[in-house]
Biopython code that builds the backbone (N, CA, C, O; Angstrom):
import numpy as np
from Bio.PDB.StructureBuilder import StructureBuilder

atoms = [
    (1, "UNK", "N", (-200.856, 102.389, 25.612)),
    (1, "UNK", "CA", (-201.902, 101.473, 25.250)),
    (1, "UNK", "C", (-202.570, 101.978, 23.968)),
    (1, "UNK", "O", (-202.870, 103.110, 23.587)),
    (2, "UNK", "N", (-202.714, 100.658, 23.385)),
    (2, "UNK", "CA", (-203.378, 101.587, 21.820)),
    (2, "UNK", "C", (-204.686, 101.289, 21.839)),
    (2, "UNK", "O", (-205.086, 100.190, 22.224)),
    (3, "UNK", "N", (-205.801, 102.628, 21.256)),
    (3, "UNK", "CA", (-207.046, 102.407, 20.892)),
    (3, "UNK", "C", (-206.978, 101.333, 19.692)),
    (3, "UNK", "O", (-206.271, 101.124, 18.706)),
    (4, "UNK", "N", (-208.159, 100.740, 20.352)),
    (4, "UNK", "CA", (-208.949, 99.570, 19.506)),
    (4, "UNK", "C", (-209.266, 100.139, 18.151)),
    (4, "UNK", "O", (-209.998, 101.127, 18.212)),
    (5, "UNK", "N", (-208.926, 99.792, 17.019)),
    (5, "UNK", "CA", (-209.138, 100.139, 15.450)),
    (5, "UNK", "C", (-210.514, 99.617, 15.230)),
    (5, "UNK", "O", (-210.743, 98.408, 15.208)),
    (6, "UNK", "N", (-211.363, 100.461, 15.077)),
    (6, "UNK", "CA", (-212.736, 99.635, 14.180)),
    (6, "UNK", "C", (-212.542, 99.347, 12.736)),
    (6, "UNK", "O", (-212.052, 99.865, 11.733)),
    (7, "UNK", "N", (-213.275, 98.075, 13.185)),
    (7, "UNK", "CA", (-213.388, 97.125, 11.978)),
    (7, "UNK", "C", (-213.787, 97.940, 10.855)),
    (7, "UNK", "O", (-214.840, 98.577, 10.883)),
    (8, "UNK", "N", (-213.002, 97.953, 9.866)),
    (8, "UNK", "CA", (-213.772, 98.717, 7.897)),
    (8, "UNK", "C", (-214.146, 97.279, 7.077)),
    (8, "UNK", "O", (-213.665, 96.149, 7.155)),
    (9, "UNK", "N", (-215.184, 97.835, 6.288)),
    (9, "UNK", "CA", (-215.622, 96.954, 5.443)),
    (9, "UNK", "C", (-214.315, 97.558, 4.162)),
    (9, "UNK", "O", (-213.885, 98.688, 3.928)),
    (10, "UNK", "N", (-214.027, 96.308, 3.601)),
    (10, "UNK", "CA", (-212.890, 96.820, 2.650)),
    (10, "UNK", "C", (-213.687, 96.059, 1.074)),
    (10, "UNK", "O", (-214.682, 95.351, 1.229)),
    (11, "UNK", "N", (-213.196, 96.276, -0.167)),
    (11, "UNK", "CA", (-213.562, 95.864, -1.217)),
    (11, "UNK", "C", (-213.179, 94.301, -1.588)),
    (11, "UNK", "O", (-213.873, 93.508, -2.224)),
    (12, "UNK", "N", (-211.828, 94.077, -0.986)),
    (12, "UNK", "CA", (-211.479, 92.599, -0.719)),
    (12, "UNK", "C", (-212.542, 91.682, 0.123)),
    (12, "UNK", "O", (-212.450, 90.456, 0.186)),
    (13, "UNK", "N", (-213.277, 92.238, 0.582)),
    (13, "UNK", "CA", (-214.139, 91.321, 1.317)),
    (13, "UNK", "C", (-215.111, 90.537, 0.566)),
    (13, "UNK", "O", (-215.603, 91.108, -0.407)),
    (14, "UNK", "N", (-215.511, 89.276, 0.832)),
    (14, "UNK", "CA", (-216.587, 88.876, 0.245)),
    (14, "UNK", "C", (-217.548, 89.220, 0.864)),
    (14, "UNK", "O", (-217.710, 89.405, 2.070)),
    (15, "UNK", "N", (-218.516, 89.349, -0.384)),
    (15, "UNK", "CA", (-219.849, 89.519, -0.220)),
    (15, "UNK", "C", (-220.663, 88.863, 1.474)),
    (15, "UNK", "O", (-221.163, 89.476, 2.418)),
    (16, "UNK", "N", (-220.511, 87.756, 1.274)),
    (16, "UNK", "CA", (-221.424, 86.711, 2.136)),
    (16, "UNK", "C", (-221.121, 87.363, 3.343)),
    (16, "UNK", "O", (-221.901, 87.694, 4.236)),
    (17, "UNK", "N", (-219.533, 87.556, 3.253)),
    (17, "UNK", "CA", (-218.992, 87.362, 4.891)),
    (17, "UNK", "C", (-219.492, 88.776, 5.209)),
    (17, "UNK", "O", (-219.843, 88.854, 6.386)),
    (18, "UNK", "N", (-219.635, 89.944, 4.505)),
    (18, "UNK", "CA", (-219.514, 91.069, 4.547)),
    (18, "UNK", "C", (-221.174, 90.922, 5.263)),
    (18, "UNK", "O", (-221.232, 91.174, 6.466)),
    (19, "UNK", "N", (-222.172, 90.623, 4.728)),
    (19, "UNK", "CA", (-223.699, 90.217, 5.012)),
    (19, "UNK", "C", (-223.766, 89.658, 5.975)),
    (19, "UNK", "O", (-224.507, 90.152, 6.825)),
    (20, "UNK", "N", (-223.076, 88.439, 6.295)),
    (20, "UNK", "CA", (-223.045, 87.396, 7.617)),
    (20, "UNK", "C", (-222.512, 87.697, 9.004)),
    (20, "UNK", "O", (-222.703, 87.178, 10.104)),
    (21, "UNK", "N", (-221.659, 88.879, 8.504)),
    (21, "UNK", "CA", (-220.782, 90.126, 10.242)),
    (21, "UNK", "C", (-221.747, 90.740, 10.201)),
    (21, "UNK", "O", (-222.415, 90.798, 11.234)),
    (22, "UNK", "N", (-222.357, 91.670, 8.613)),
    (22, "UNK", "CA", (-222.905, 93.102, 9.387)),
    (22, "UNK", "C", (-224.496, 92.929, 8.598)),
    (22, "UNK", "O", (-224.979, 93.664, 7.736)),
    (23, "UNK", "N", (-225.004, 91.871, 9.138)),
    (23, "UNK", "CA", (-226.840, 91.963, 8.365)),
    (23, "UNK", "C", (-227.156, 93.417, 7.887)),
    (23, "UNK", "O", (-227.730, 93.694, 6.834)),
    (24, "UNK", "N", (-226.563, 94.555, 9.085)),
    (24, "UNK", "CA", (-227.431, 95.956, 8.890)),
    (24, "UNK", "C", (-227.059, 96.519, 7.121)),
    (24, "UNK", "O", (-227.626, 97.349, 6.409)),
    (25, "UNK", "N", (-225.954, 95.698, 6.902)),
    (25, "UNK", "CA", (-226.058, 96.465, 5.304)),
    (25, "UNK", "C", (-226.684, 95.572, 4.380)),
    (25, "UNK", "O", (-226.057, 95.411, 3.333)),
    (26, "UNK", "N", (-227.782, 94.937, 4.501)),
    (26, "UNK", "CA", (-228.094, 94.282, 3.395)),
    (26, "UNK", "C", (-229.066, 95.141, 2.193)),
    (26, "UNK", "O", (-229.223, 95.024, 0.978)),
    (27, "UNK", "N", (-229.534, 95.932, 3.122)),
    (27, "UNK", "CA", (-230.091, 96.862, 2.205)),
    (27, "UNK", "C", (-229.744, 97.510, 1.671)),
    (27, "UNK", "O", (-230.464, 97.974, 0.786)),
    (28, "UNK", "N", (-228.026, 98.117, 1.890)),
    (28, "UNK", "CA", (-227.396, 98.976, 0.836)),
    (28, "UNK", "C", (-227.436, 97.784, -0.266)),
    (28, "UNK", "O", (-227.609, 98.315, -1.363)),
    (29, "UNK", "N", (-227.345, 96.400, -0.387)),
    (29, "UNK", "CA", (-226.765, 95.878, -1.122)),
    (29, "UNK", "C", (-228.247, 95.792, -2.076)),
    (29, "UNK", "O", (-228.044, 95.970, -3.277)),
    (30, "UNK", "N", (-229.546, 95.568, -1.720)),
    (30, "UNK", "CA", (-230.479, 95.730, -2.301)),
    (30, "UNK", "C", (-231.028, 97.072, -2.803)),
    (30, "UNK", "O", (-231.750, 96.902, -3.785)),
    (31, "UNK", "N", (-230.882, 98.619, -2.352)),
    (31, "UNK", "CA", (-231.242, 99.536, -2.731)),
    (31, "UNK", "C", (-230.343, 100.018, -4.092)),
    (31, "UNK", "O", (-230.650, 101.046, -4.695)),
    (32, "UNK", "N", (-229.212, 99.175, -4.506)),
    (32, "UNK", "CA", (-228.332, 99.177, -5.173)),
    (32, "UNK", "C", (-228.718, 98.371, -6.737)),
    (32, "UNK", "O", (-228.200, 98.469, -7.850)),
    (33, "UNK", "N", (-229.684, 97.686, -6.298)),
    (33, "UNK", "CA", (-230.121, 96.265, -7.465)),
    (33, "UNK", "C", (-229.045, 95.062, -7.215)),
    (33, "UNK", "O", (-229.104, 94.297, -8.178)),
    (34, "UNK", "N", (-228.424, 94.785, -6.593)),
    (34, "UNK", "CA", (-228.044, 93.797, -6.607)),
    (34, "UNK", "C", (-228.360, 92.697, -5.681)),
    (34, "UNK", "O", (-228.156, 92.725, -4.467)),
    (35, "UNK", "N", (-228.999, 91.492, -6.514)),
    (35, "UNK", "CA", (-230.002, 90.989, -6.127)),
    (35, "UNK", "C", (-229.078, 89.656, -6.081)),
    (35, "UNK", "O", (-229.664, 88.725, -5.529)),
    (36, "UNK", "N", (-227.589, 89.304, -6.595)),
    (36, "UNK", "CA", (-226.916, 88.370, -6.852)),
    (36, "UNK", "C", (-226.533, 88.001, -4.796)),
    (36, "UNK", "O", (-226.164, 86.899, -4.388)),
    (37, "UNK", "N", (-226.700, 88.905, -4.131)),
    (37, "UNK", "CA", (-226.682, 88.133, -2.579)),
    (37, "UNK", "C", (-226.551, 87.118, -2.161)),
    (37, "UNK", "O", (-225.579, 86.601, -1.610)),
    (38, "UNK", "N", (-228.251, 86.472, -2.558)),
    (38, "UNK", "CA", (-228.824, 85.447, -2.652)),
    (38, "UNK", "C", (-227.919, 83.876, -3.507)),
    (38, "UNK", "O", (-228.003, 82.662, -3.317)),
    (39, "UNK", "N", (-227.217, 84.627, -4.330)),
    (39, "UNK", "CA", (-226.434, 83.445, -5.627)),
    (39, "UNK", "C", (-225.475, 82.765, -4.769)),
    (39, "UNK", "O", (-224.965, 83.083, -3.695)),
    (40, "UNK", "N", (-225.385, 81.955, -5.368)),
    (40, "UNK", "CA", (-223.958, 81.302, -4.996)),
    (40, "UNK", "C", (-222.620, 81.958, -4.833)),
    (40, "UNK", "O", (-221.790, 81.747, -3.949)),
    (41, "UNK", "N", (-222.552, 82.879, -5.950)),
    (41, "UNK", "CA", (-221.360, 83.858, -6.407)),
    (41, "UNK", "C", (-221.039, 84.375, -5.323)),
    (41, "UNK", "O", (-219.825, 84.387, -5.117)),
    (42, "UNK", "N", (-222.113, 85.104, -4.018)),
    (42, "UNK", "CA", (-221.844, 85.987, -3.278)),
    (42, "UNK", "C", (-220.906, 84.928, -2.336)),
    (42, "UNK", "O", (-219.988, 85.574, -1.831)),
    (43, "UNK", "N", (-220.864, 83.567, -1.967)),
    (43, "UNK", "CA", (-219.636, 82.408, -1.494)),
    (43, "UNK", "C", (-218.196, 83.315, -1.708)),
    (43, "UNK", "O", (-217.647, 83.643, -0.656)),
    (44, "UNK", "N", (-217.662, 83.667, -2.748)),
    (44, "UNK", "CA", (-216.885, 83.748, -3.475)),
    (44, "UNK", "C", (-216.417, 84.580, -3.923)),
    (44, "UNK", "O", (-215.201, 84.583, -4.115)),
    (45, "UNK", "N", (-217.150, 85.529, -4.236)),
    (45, "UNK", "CA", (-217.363, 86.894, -4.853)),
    (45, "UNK", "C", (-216.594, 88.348, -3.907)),
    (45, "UNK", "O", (-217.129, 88.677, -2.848)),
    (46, "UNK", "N", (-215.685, 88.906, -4.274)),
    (46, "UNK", "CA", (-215.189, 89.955, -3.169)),
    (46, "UNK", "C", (-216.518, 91.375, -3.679)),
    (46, "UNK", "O", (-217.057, 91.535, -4.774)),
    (47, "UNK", "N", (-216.646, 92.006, -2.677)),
    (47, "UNK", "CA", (-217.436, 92.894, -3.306)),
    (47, "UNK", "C", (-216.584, 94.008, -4.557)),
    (47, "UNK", "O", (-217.410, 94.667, -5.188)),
    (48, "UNK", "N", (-215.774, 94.156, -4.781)),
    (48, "UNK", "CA", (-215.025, 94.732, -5.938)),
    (48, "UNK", "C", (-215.645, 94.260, -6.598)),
    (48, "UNK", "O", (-216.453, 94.966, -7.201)),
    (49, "UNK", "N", (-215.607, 92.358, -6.931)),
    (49, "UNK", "CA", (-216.000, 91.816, -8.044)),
    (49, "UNK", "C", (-217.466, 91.657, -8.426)),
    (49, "UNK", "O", (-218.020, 91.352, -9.483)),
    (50, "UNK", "N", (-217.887, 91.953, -7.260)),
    (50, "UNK", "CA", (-219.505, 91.593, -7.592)),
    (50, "UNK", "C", (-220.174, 92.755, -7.481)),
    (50, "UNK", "O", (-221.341, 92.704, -7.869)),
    (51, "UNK", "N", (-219.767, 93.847, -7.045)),
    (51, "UNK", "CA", (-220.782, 95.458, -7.541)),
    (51, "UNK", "C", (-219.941, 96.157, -8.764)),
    (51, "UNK", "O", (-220.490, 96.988, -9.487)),
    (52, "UNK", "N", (-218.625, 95.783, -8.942)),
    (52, "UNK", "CA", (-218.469, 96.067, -10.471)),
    (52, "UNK", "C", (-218.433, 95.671, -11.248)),
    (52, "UNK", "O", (-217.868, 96.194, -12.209)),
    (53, "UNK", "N", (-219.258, 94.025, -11.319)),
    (53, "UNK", "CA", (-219.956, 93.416, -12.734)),
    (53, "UNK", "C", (-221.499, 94.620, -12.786)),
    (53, "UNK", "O", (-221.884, 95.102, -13.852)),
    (54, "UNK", "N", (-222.153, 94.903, -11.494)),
    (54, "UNK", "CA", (-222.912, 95.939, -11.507)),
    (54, "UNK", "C", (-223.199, 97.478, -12.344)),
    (54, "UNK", "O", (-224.243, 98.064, -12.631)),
    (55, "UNK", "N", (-221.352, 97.889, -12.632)),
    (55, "UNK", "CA", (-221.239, 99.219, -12.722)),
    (55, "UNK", "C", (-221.311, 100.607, -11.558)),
    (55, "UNK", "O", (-221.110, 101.819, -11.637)),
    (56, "UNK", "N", (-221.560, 100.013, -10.897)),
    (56, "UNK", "CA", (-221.376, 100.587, -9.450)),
    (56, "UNK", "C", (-220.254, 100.791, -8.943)),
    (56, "UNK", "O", (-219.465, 99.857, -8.796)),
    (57, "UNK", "N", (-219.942, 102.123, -8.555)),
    (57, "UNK", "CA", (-218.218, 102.713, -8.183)),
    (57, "UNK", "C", (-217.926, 102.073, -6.704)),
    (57, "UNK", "O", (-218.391, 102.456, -5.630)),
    (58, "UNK", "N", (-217.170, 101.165, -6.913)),
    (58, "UNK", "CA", (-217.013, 100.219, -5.681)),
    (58, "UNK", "C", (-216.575, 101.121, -4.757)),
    (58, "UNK", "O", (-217.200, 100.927, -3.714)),
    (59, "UNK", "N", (-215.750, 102.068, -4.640)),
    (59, "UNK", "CA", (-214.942, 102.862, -3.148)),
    (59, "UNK", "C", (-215.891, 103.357, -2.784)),
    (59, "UNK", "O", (-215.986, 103.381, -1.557)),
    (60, "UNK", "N", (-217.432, 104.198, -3.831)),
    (60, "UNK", "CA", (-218.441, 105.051, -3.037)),
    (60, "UNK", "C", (-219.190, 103.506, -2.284)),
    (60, "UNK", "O", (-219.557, 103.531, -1.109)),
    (61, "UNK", "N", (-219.314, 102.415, -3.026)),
    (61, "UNK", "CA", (-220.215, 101.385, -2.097)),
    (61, "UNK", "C", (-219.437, 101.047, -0.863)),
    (61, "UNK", "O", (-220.014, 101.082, 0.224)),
    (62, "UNK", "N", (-218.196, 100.729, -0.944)),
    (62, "UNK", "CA", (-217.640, 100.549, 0.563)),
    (62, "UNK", "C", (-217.627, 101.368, 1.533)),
    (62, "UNK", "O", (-217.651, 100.968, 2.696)),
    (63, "UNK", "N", (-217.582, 102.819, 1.167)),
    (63, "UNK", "CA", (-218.147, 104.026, 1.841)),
    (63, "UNK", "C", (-219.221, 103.802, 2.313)),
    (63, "UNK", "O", (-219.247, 103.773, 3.543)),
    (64, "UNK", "N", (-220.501, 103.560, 1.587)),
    (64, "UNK", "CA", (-221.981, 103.410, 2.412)),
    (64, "UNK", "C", (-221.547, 102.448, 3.071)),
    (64, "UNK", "O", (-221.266, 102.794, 4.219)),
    (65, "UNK", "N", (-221.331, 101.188, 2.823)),
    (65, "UNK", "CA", (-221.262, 100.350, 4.085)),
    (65, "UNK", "C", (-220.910, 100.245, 5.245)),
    (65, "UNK", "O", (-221.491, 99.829, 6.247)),
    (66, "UNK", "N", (-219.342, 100.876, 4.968)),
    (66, "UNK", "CA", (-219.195, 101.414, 5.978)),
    (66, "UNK", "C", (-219.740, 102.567, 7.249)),
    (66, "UNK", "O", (-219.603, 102.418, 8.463)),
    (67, "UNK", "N", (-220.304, 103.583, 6.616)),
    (67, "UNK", "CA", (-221.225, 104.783, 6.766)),
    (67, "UNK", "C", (-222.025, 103.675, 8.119)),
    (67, "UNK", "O", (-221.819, 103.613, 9.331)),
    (68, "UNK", "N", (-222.845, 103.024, 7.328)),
    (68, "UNK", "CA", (-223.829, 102.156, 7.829)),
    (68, "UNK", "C", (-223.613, 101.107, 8.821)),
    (68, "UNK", "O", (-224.514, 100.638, 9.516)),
    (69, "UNK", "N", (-222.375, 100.751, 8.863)),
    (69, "UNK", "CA", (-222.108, 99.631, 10.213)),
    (69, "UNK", "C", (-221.423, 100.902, 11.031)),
    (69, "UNK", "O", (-220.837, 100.442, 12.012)),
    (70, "UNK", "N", (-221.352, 101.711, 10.992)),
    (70, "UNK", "CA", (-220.615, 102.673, 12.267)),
    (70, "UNK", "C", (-221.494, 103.435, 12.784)),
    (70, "UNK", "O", (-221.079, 104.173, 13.678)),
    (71, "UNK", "N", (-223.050, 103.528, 12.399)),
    (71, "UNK", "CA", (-224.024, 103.987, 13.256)),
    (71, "UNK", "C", (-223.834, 102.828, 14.313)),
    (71, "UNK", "O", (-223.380, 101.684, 14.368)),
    (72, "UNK", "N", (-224.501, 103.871, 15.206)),
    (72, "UNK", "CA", (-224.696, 103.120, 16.564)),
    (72, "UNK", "C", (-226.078, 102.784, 16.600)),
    (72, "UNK", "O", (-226.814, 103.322, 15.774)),
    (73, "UNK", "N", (-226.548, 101.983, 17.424)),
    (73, "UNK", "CA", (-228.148, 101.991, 17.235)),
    (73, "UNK", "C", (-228.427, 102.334, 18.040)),
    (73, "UNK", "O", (-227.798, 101.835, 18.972)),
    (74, "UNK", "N", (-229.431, 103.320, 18.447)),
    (74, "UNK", "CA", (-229.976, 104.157, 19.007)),
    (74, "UNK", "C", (-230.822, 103.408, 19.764)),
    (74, "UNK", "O", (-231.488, 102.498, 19.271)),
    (75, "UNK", "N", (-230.864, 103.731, 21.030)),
    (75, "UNK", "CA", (-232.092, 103.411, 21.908)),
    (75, "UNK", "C", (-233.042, 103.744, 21.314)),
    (75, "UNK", "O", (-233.098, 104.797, 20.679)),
    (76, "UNK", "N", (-234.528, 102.408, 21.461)),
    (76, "UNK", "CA", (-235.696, 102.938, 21.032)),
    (76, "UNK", "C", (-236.903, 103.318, 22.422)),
    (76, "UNK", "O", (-237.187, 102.851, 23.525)),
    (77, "UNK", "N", (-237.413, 104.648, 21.375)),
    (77, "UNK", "CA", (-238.319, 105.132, 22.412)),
    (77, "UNK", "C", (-239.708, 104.221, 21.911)),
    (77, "UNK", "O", (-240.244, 103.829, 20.875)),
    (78, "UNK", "N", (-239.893, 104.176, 23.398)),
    (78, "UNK", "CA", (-241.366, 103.259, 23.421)),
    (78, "UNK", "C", (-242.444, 104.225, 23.084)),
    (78, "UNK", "O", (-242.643, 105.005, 24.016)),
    (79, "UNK", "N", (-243.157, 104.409, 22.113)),
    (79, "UNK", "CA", (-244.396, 104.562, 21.928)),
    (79, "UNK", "C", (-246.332, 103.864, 22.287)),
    (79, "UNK", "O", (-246.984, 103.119, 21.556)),
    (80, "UNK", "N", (-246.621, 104.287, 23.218)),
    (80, "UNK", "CA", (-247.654, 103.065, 22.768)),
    (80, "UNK", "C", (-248.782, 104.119, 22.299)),
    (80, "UNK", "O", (-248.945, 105.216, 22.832)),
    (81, "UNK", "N", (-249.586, 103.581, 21.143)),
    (81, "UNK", "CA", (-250.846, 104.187, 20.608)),
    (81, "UNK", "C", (-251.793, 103.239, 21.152)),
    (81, "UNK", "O", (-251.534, 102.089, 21.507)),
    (82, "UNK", "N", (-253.235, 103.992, 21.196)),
    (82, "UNK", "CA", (-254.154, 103.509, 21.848)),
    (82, "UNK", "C", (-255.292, 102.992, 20.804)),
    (82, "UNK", "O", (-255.719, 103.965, 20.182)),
    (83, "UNK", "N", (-255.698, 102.210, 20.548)),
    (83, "UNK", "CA", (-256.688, 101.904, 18.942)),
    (83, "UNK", "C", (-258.416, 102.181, 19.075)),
    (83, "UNK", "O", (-259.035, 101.856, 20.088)),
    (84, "UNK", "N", (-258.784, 102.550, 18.396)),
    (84, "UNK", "CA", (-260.086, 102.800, 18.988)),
    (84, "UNK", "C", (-260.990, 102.367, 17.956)),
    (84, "UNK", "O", (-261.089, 102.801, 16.808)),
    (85, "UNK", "N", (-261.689, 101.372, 18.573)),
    (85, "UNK", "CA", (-262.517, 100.824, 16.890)),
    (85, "UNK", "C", (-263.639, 101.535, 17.117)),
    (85, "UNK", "O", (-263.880, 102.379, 17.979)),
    (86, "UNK", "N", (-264.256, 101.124, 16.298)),
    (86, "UNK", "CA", (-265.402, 102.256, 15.658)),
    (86, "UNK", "C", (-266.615, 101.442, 15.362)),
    (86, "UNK", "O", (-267.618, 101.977, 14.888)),
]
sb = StructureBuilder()
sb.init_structure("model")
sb.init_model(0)
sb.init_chain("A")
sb.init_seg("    ")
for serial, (resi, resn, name, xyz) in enumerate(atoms, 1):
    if name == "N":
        sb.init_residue(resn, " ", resi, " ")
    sb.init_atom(name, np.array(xyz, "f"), 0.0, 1.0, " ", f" {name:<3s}", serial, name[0])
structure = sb.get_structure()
């Protein structure tokens, strides 16, 4: 029986679809300056083509993305603070 392959974000991918599977990287795509997301282009656009109109070394960006959809998300610990007005 073969282990299940996790999904890689690859450079062939478009933009949109890449945003529309994995929301959690939208912020690599903004901490980056690229603000073209939002455009039409990103329809269309493979990320190769649209972070290296950027200048941005596309294999290190598919790296973060990837990096970033293979965290797991961590259980959150409940905090509660108590407010005390004054």
């Amino acid at each position: 029986m073969k282990a299940k392959k996790a999904k890689k974000i690859k450079k062939e991918h478009l933009i949109l679809d890449v945003l529309q599977q994995y929301p959690e990287t939208f912020d690599i795509f903004i901490d980056h300056g690229i603000g073209c997301i939002g455009c039409r282009a990103a329809e269309f656009e493979s990320i190769e083509q649209g972070i290296g109109m950027h200048g941005i070394d596309v294999d290190k960006f598919v790296v973060l993305l990837n990096e970033k959809i293979a965290l797991k998300p961590k259980k959150a610990i409940k905090k509660t603070k108590k407010v005390v007005k004054k």
